[in-house]
C-alpha positions in Angstrom: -310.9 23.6 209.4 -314.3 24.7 207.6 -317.2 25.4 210.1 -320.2 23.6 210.0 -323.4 24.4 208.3 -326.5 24.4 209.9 -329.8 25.4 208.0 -333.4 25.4 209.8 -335.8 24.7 206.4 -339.1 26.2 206.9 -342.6 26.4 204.2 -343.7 29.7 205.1 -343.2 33.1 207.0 -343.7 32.0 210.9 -343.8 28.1 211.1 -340.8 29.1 213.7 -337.3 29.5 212.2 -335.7 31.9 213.6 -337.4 30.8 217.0 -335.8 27.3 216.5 -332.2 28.8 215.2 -332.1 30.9 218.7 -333.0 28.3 220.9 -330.0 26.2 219.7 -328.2 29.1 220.4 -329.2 28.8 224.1 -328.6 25.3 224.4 -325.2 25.5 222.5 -324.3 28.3 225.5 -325.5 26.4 228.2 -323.2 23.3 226.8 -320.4 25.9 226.8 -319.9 27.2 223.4 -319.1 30.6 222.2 -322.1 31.4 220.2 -323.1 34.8 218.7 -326.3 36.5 216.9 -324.7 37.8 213.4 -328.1 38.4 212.8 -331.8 38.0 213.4 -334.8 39.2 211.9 -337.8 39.5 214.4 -340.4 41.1 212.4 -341.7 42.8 215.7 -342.8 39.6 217.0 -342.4 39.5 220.7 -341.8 35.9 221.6 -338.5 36.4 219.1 -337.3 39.3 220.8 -338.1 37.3 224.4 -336.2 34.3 223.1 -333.2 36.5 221.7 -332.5 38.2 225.2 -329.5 36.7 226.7 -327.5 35.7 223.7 -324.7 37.9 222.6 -325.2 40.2 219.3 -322.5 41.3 217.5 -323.6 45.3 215.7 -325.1 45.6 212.3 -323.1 47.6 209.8 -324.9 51.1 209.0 -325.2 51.8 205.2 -326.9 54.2 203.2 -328.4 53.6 199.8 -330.7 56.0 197.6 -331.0 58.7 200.8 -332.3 55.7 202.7 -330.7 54.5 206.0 -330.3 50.7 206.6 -328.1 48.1 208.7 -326.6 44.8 207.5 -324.7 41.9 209.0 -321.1 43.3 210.1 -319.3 40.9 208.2 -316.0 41.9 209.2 -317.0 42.4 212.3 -318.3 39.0 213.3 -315.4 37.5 211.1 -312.9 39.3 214.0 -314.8 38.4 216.5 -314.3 34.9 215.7 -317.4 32.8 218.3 -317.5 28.8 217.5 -321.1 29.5 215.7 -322.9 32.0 214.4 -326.7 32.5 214.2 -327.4 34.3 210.6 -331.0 34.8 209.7 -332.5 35.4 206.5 -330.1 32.7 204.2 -331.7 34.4 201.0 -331.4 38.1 202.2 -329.7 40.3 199.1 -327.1 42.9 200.7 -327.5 46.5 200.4 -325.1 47.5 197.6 -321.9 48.9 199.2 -321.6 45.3 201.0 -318.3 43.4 200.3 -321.1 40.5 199.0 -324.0 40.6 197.1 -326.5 37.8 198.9 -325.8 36.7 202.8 -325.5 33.2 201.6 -322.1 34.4 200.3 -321.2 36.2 203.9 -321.9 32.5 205.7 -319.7 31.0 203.0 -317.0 33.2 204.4 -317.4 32.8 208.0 -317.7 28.7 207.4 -314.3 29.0 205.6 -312.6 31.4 208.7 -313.8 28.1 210.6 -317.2 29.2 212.5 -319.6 27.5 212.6 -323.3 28.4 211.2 -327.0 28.2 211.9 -329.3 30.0 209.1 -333.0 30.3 208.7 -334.5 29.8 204.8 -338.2 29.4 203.7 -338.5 26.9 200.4 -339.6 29.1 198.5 -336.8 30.7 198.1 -334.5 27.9 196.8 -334.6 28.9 192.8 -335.2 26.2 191.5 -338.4 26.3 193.2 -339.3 30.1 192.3 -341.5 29.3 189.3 -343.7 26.7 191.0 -344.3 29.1 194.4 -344.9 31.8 191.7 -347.9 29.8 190.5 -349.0 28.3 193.8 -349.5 31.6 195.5 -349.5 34.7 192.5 -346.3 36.0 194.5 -342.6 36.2 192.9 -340.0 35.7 195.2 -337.2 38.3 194.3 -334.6 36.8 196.9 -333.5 33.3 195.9 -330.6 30.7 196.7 -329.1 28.5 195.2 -330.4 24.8 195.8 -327.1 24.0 196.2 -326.2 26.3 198.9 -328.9 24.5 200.9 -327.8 21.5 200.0 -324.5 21.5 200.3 -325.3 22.2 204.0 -324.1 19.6 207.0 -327.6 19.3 208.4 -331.0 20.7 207.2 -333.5 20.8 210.2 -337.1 20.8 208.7 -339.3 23.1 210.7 -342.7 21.9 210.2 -346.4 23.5 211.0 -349.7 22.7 209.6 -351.4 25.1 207.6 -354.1 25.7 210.3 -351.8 25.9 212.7 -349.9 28.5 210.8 -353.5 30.4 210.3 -353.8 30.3 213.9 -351.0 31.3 214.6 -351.3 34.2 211.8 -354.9 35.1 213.7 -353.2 35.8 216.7 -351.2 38.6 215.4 -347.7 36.4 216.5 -346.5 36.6 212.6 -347.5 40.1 211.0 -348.9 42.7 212.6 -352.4 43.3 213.1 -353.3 45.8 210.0 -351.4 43.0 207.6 -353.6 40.0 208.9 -356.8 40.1 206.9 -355.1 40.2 203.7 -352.4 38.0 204.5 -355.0 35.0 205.1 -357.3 36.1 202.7 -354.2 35.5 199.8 -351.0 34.4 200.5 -351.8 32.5 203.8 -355.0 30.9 202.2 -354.9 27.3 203.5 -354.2 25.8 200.3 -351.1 27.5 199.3 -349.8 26.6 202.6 -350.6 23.2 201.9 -348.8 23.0 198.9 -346.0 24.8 200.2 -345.7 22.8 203.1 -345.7 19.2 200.7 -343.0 20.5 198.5 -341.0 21.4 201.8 -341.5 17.7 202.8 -340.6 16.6 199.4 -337.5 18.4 199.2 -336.3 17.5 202.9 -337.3 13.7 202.0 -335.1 14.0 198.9 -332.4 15.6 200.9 -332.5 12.8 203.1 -332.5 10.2 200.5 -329.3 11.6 199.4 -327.5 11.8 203.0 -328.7 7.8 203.3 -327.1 6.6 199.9 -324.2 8.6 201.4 -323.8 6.6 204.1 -324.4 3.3 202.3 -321.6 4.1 200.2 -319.4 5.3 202.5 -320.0 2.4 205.1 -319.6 -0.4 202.1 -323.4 -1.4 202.6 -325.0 -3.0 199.5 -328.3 -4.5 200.1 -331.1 -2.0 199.9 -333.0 -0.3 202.5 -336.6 -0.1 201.6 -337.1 3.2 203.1 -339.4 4.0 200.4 -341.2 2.2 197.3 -338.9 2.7 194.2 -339.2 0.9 190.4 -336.0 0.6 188.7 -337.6 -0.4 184.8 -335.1 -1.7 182.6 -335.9 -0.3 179.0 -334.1 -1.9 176.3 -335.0 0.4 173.4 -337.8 -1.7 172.0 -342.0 -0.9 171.6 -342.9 -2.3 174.9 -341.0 0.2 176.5 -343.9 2.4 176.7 -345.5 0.1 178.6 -343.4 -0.8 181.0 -342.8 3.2 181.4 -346.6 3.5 182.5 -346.3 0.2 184.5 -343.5 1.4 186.7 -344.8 4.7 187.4 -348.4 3.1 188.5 -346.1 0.9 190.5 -344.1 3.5 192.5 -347.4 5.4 192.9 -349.1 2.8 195.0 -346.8 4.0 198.2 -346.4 7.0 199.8 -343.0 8.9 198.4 -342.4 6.1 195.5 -340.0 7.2 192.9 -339.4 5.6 189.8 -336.6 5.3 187.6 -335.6 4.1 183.7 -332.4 2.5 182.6 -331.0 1.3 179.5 -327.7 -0.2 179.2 -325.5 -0.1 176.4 -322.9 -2.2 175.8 -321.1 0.5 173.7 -319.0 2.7 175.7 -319.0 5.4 172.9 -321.5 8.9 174.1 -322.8 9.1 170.3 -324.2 5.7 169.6 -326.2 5.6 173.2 -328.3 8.2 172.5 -329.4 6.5 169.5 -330.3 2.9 171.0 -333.4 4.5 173.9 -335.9 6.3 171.4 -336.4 10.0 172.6 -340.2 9.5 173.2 -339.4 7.3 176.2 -337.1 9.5 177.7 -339.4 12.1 177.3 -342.9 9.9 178.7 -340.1 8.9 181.7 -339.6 12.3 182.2 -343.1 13.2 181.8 -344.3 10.8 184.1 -341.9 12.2 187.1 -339.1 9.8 186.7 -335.4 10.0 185.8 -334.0 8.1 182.7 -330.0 6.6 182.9 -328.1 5.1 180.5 -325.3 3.1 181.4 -322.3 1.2 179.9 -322.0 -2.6 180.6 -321.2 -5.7 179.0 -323.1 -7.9 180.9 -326.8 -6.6 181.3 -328.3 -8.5 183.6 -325.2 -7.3 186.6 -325.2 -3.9 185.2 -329.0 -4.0 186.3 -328.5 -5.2 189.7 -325.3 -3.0 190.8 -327.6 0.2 189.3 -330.4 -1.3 191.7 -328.2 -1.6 194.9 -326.5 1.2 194.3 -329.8 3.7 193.9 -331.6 1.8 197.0 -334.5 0.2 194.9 -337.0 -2.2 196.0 -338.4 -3.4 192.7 -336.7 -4.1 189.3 -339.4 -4.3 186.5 -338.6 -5.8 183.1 -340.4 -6.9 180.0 -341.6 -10.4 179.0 -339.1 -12.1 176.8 -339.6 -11.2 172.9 -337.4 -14.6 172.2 -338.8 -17.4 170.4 -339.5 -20.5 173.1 -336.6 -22.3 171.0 -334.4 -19.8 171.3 -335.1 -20.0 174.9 -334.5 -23.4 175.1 -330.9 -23.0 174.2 -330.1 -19.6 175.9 -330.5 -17.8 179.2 -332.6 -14.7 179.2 -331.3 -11.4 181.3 -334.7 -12.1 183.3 -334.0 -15.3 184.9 -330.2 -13.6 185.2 -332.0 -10.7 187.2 -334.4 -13.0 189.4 -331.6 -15.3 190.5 -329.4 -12.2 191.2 -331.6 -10.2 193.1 -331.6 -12.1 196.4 -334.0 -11.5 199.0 -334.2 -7.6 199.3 -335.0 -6.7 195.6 -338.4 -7.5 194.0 -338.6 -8.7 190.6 -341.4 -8.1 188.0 -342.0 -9.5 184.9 -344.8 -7.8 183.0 -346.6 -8.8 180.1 -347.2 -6.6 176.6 -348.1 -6.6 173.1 -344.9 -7.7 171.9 -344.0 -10.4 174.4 -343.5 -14.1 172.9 -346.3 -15.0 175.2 -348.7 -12.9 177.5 -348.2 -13.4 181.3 -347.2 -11.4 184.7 -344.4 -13.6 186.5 -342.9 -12.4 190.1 -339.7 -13.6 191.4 -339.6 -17.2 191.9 -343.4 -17.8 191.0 -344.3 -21.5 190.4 -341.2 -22.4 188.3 -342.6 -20.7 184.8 -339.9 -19.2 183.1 -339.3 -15.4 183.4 -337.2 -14.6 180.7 -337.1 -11.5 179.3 -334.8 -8.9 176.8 -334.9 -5.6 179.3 -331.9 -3.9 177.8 
C-alpha cells in the first residue's frame, strides 16, 4: 500500500516548518508509531535542534562533489530501514550529483511507494509555477523548485502560517539566521511587504487547494447542492456583443467578497472541437482571462440544464446571464433559457439578470423579483 503524504506549506524561511514537521513526529511516537528523521535542516537554530532530540535519525550519505565534502538523505538507507513515517525536510532540495535522484521530491516518491509514510517541509515560493511572481515580489530567483503537482498531489497540506511582523520579530531575535545575516535580511528579502505578499499567495494557494479537496468530497459523497463557502459567478456567455459586459459584471460581482472567483461558460450544442472555438469570440476569452477568471466551453443540447449541472458541479453561488435579445412576441410564444435557469436553480443558487446595450429592453431582474419576466439568450 502507498504511504501517505504529508506536506507542512510555509511563506517564508522560519514561520516554523520544520519545527511543526518534528513535533508531529513526537506526538506520532508517543501514539506508538515508528517514526524516523530522514532528514532535517536546522540552520543552527537552537529551538530545532532542542525539539529534534529524542527522535530517531537515520545517517546522511557522505558524497563528494568538485573537492567539496557534503551529506544527503541515505535513501537506501532509510528505505531498509523501513519506519511507518518519515520526517524529510527541504521538499525542494536538489541532490548532490552522484545521488540515485536528482530533487528529494523524487526520494519521498520512493519511500511513499515502499509504503512509508511522509511528512515534508516546503516554502511557496518554491512551487514553479510560482517562481516568476516571487522573482518579482522580492528581486530573488529561487533555483530549487517543485512541481505544483507534487504538492498537490499530497494527502494533506498543513498551512503554517505567521504574520510578517511576527516573522520580523522573530528574524530580530536571531531564532532564523544568524546574527551577522539579520540586518540585510530585513532590510531586503524580509522587508514587511514581500512577506506580505508572500504570505497572501500562500493563503491563496492553500484556499484553492482546499476548494479542490471540498468538490472532492461532494462528488464522491453524491452531494449536489452548493456550499457557499465562498462568493463565485458562473456568467453564461453566449457568443454575442453583450458578452463583454457581462464579463466585467461578473468579475465586479465575485470581487465584492473576500476569495470570490469568477468563471465564463458557453455551451455549444455542437459536440465537434473545431466549430466551438469559433462560436465564443477570442476577445472574451482573453478579457475572462484578463480579468482573473477561467473560460469553459461545454457540449449540451439543452442550455439552460447544461448551465445548472456546470453550476452544481463547480460549487457556485450566483449564475449571471444577459437580458433577453428576443423580440417581446417572440417571447410570447417561447420560453427563454432565463426563466429555464431561475425556475431550475432552487434555493441555493442566485440568479442574475443584467441589463446591456443589446437587450430587447433595459432592466436588472433577480430570481423570482415581482413576476417581470427574466428571459434571456446566455448561450
Amino acid at each position: 500500500m502507498r504511504g501517505i503524504l504529508r506536506v507542512y506549506l510555509g511563506a517564508a524561511p522560519g514561520v516554523g516548518k520544520t519545527y511543526d514537521m518534528l513535533a508531529e513526529g513526537h506526538r506520532r511516537v508517543g501514539r506508538g508509531t515508528d517514526v524516523v528523521i530522514a532528514y532535517m535542516e536546522d540552520y543552527g537554530r537552537p529551538l530545532t535542534r532542542q525539539i529534534a532530540e529524542g527522535l530517531e535519525i537515520v545517517p546522511r550519505r557522505p558524497l563528494e562533489y568538485r573537492g567539496c565534502d557534503f551529506t544527503e538523505m541515505d535513501l537506501d538507507a532509510v528505505l531498509a530501514r523501513h519506519p511507518e513515517v518519515a520526517l524529510v525536510d527541504e521538499m525542494a532540495h536538489t541532490n548532490i550529483p552522484g545521488s540515485r535522484n536528482e530533487k528529494r521530491w523524487q526520494d519521498i516518491h520512493e519511500l511513499l511507494a515502499a509504503g512509508i509514510h511522509v511528512i515534508t517541509t516546503v516554502n511557496i515560493q518554491h512551487l514553479e509555477s510560482l517562481n516568476d511572481v516571487v522573482e518579482h515580489i522580492t528581486g530573488v530567483k529561487q533555483r530549487e523548485t517543485v512541481p505544483d503537482d507534487v504538492v498537490r498531489g499530497a494527502d494533506q497540506i498543513e498551512l503554517v502560517d505567521m504574520s510578517a511582523e511576527a516573522l520580523r520579530r522573530r528574524m530580530a531575535h536571531g531564532n532564523i539566521y544568524p546574527q551577522e545575516k539579520i540586518e540585510q535580511a530585513l532590510a531586503h528579502y524580509f522587508r514587511a511587504g514581500n512577506l506580505s505578499a508572500l504570505r497572501e499567495i500562500a493563503l491563496l494557494w492553500a484556499a484553492d487547494r482546499v476548494e479542490e479537496a471540498l468538490l472532492r468530497y461532494r462528488h464522491d459523497h453524491g452531494i449536489q447542492q452548493p456550499w457557499s463557502t465562498r462568493e463565485r459567478v458562473l456568467v453564461a456567455l453566449s457568443g454575442g456583443p453583450e458578452g463583454d459586459t457581462l464579463i466585467r459584471r461578473a468579475k465586479r460581482t465575485a470581487s465584492r467578497g473576500a476569495g470570490g472567483e469568477f468563471l465564463a461558460v458557453h455551451v455549444d450544442p455542437d459536440d465537434a472541437l473545431a466549430s466551438r472555438s469559433g462560436r465564443l469570440p477570442e476577445t472574451q476569452r482573453a478579457l475572462v482571462e484578463e480579468l482573473g477568471g477561467t473560460c469553459h466551453v461545454i457540449a449540451g443540447e439543452d442550455p439552460a440544464r447544461t448551465i445548472l449541472d456546470f453550476a452544481r458541479e463547480v460549487n457556485a453561488s450566483q449564475i449571471l446571464i444577459g437580458a433577453t435579445r428576443r423580440s417581446r412576441l417572440h417571447r410570447l410564444f417561447s420560453r427563454g433559457i432565463g426563466e429555464t435557469l431561475i425556475e431550475g436553480s432552487g434555493d441555493d443558487i442566485d440568479v442574475l439578470v443584467v441589463t446591456h446595450a443589446e437587450a430587447a429592453h433595459g432592466r436588472l431582474l433577480r430570481r423570482r423579483s415581482g413576476g417581470e419576466e427574466p428571459s434571456g439568450e446566455p448561450c
